[in-house]
N, C-alpha and C positions, 0 to 999 in steps of 0.2 A: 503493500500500500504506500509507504514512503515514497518510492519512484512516479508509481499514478500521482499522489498529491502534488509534485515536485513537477509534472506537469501540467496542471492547474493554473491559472492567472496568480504572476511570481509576486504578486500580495503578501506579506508574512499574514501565515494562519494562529489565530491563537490558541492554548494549548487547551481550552476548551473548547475549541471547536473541534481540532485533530481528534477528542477523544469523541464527541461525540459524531464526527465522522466515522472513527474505528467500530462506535456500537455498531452507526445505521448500517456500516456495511456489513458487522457481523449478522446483522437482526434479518435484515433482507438473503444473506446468504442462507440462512435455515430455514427461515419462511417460505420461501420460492424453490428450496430442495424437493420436488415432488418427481419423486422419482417414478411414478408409475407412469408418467406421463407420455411416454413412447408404446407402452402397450394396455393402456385402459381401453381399447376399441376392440382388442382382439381377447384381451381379459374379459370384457363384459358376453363378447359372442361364446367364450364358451361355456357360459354361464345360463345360456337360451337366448339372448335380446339379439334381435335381429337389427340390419342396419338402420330401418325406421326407427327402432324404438330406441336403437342408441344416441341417432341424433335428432330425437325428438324431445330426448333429457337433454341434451346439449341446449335445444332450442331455447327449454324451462330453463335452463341454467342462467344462459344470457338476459331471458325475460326477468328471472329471480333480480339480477344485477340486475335492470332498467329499476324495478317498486323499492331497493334497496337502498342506493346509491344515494340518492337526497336523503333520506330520513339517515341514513349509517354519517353522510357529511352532519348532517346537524347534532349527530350525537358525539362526534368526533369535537365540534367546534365547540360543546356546551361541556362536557366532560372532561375534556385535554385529551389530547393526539397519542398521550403517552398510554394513556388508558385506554385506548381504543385498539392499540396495535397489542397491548397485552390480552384484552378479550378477544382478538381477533386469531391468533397464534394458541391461543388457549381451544375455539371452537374448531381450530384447523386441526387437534389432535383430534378432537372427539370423531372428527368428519372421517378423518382415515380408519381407526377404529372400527366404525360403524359397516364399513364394505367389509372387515375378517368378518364380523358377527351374523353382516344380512347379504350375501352376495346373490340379491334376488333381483327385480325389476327398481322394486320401492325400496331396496337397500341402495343402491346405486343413485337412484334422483333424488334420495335423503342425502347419501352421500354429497353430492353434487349441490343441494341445496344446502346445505350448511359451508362448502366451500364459499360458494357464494356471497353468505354471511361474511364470513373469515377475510377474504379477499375484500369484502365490501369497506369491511370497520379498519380494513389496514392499509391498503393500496395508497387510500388518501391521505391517510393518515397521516403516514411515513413520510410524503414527498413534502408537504405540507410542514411536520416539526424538522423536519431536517434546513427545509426555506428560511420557515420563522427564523431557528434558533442561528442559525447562520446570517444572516440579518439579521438581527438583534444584536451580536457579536463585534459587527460591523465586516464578516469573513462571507458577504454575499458572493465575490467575483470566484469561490473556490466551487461553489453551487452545482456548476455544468460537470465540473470537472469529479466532483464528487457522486454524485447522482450515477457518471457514467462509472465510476471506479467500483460501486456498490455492485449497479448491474456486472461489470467485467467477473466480479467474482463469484456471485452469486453462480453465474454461467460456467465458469469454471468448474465450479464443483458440482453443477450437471456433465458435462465432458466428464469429467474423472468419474463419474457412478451409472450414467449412462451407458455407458455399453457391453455392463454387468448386467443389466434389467434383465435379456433373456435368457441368462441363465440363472439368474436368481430363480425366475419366475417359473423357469425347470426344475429349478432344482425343490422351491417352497412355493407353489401357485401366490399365495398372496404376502412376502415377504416381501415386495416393492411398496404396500402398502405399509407393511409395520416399521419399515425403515425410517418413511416419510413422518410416522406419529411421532418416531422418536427426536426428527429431525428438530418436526413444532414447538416439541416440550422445550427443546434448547431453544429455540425462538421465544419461547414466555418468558426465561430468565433473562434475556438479554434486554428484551424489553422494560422489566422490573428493573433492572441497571441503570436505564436512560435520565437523565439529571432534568429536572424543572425546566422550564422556557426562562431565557433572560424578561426580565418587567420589562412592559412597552407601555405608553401611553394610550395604548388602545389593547387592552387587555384579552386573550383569549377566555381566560379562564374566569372573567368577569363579564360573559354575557350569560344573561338568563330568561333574553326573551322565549315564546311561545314557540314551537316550529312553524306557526306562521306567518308570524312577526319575523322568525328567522329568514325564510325564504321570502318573505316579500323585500327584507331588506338587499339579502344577496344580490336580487333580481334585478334592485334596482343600482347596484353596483357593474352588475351586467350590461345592463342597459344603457350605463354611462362608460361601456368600455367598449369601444368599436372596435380595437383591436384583440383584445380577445375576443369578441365574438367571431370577427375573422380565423384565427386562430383554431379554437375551439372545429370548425368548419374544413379546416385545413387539416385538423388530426386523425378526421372521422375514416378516409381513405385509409389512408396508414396501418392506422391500427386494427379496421378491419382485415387488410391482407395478413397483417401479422397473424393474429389469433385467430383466422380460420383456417390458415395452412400450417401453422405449428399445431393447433392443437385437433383441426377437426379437418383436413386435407392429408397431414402427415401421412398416417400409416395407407386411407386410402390409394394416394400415389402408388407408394412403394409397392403395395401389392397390387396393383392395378400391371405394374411393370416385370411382376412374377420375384421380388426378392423377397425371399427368407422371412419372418419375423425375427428370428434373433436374430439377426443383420441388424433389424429398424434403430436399437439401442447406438450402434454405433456409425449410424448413419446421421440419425440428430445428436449425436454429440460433435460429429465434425461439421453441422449447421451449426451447431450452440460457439464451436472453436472461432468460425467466422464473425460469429453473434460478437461475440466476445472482441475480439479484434475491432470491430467497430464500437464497440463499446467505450473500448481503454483508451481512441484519442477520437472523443466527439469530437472537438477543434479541426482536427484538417481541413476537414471542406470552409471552414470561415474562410482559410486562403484564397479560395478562388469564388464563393458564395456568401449571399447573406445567410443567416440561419433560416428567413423563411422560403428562402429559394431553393436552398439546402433539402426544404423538408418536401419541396416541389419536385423534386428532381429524383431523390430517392420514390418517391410514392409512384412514378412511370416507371424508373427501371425495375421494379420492384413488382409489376402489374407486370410487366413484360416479358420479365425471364418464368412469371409463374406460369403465363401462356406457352411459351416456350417449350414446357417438362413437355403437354403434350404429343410433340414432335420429338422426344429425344429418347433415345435409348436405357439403358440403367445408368452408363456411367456421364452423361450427358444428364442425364436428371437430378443427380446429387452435384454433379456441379454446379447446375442453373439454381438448386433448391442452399447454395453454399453461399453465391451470390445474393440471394434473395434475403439469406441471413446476413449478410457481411450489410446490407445496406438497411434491413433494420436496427442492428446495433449501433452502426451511425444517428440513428433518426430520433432513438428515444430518447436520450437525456436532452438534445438538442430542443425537443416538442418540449420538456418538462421544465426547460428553462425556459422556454417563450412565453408557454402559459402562467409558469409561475410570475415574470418577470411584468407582465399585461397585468394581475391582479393587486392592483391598491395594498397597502396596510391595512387589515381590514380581521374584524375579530372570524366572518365569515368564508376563511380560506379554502377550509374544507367541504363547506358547501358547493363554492364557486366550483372547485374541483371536479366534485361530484357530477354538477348539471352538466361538466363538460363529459365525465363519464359514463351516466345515462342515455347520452346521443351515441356514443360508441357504441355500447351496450344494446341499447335498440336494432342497431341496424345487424351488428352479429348476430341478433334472433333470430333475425328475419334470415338473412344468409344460410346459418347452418339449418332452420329449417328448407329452404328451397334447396340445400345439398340434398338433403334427405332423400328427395325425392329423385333428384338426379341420379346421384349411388344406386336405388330401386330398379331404376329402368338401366342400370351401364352403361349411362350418360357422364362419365366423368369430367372427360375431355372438352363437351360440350359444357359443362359448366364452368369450367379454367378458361375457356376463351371470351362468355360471356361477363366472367368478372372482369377479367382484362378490361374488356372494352368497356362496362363502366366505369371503370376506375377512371381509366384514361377521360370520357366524358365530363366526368366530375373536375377532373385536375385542367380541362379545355375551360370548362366554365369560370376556374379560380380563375385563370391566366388572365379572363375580362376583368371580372367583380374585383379583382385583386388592385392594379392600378386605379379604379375608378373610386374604390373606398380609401387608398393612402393621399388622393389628390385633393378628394374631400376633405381627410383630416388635417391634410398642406393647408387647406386655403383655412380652415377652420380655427389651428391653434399653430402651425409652423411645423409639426411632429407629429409621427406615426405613432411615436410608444417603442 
């Protein structure tokens, strides 16, 4: 981690922030260690769920995220960040637990729905206390470079466990699950670890409006921020390719292609090594892009190389799906400074957060339900090209709306944000 910090903005960092750097990266490495995650599709089929009903829990999963995500922000905002990432980490155990005990239909979309919880009350949480206290600090410019160091490792140590899952999963059917509870547990105590927020003039832990009062204020903090709402709009793309080919495309690819299951473990850890890599210097592309050009530019090649597997053979497919990782890893800390950096001082971070969440979140529903149905009929292929080409539609439309809302806010105040 020294070396990552030491490429960060050459700011001296204070010795409170380095540590509470050290937690967030240790906290996000354990929490995000799920290691079934390269064979939960082929774990649930032999379980009886057919590929309808596996991504049809998928669907519920992403809907769970849409009704969660503002209410988990507002309880993240009224509670502290700190406490929300240790209930979060805390139900992430129970969640894994519960597939040894019920490996049935309703064990798996409890499963899944208590993920969702977990994922809900800490996702935001995390990105949020780590902003705050960083800013508070006065150690904001280490932010991007931090964010991306957390993720770098956390991914790492998918690579190193990764491409043991299928023979774990031979050797104990469900010991990728019990690995991942025990991972959570270490995720509660680090959380326990994490120190108070520095005082600010505008208090997190001293708001106690209503959740209505809550979101109406957010909203209206929204509504006075044109550039995150750009922003926000900008991310939707992105992060749908991500999380529908890492988690709900993956393994269909590969076997669409005739490789192996236990191959799959060490196929996404050499996506995760890519992940990773871009991960550990979001900054490069600033040389030759702005960051939201950056996140423009990634979200096409990104559409492109996934149409691309289509046409390609086995070892053509894990390269293009290697690329497509190499340029998410770039993307995310970069989207997580934009948006965080567009959001005011403001006791309501974690809500703001969230609404940006819930639009993510929606649309993944909608997606991996219409995979569903694609998979059904061995239409794969057909559906990789018609993402493509929305994606690309969407990132055409930015390309107008895009100049025409920063000339706005030229004429408006002098500045984008």
């Amino acid at each position: 981690m020294p070396l990552l910090l030491s490429r960060a903005p050459k700011t001296p960092v204070s010795a409170a922030a380095k540590r509470v750097i050290r937690l967030s990266i240790g906290f996000q490495f354990f929490f995000t260690l799920l290691l079934w995650t390269p064979i939960f599709y082929e774990y649930q089929r032999r379980f009886g769920l057919s590929a309808a009903e596996i991504l049809g829990i998928q669907s519920i999963y992403y809907v769970a995220f849409c009704l969660l995500a503002v209410p988990t922000g507002m309880i993240s905002d009224r509670l502290g960040y700190r406490n929300s990432m240790l209930a979060g980490s805390a139900i992430l155990v129970a969640g894994n637990l519960l597939v040894v005990a019920a490996p049935s239909y309703w064990g798996f979309l409890a499963h899944f729905l208590l993920i969702a919880v977990a994922r809900s009350l800490t996702i935001v949480a995390t990105s949020a206390y780590l902003y705050t206290f960083l800013q508070r600090t006065g150690d904001s410019a280490a932010y991007k470079q931090s964010e991306g160091s957390a993720r770098f490792y956390s991914l790492i140590g998918r690579i190193a466990a990764w491409p043991a899952v299928g023979l774990l999963m031979a050797w104990h059917l469900p010991s990728p699950y019990w690995i991942t509870a025990i991972s959570a547990a270490v995720a509660v105590l680090i959380a326990y670890r994490l120190p108070a927020l520095p005082p600010s003039t505008v208090d997190i832990d001293s708001v106690t409006h209503s959740p209505l009062a809550t979101m109406r204020e957010a909203l209206s903090v929204l509504r006075a921020a044109p550039v995150l709402q750009l922003l926000i709009v900008q991310g939707v793309a992105i992060f749908t390719l991500v999380r529908i080919c890492q988690v709900n495309l993956f393994q269909p690819i590969l076997l669409d292609k005739q490789l192996p299951v236990i191959s799959h473990g060490a196929v996404l850890a050499a996506m995760t090594a890519f992940e990773a890599l871009g991960s550990m210097r979001p900054g490069v592309l600033r040389r030759f892009l702005s960051d939201t050009r950056a996140v423009f530019l990634i979200t096409i090649v990104m559409a492109l190389t996934l149409a691309a597997t289509v046409f390609a053979g086995i070892p053509g497919t894990i390269a293009l799906l290697c690329v497509f990782a190499l340029a998410g890893g770039f993307a995310f800390p970069i989207q997580r400074q934009l948006i965080n950096d567009a959001i005011p001082e403001t006791p309501y971070r974690a809500t703001l957060l969230s609404i940006e969440s819930i639009i993510d979140r929606a649309v993944c529903a909608v997606v991996a339900l219409v995979l569903g149905s694609f998979l059904n009929r061995g239409a794969l292929g057909e559906f990789l090209l018609y993402s493509a080409a929305g994606s690309l539609a969407l990132m055409a439309v930015l390309a107008v709306l895009v100049p025409v809302t920063r000339r706005r806010l030229n004429a408006g105040t002098g500045s984008i944000g």
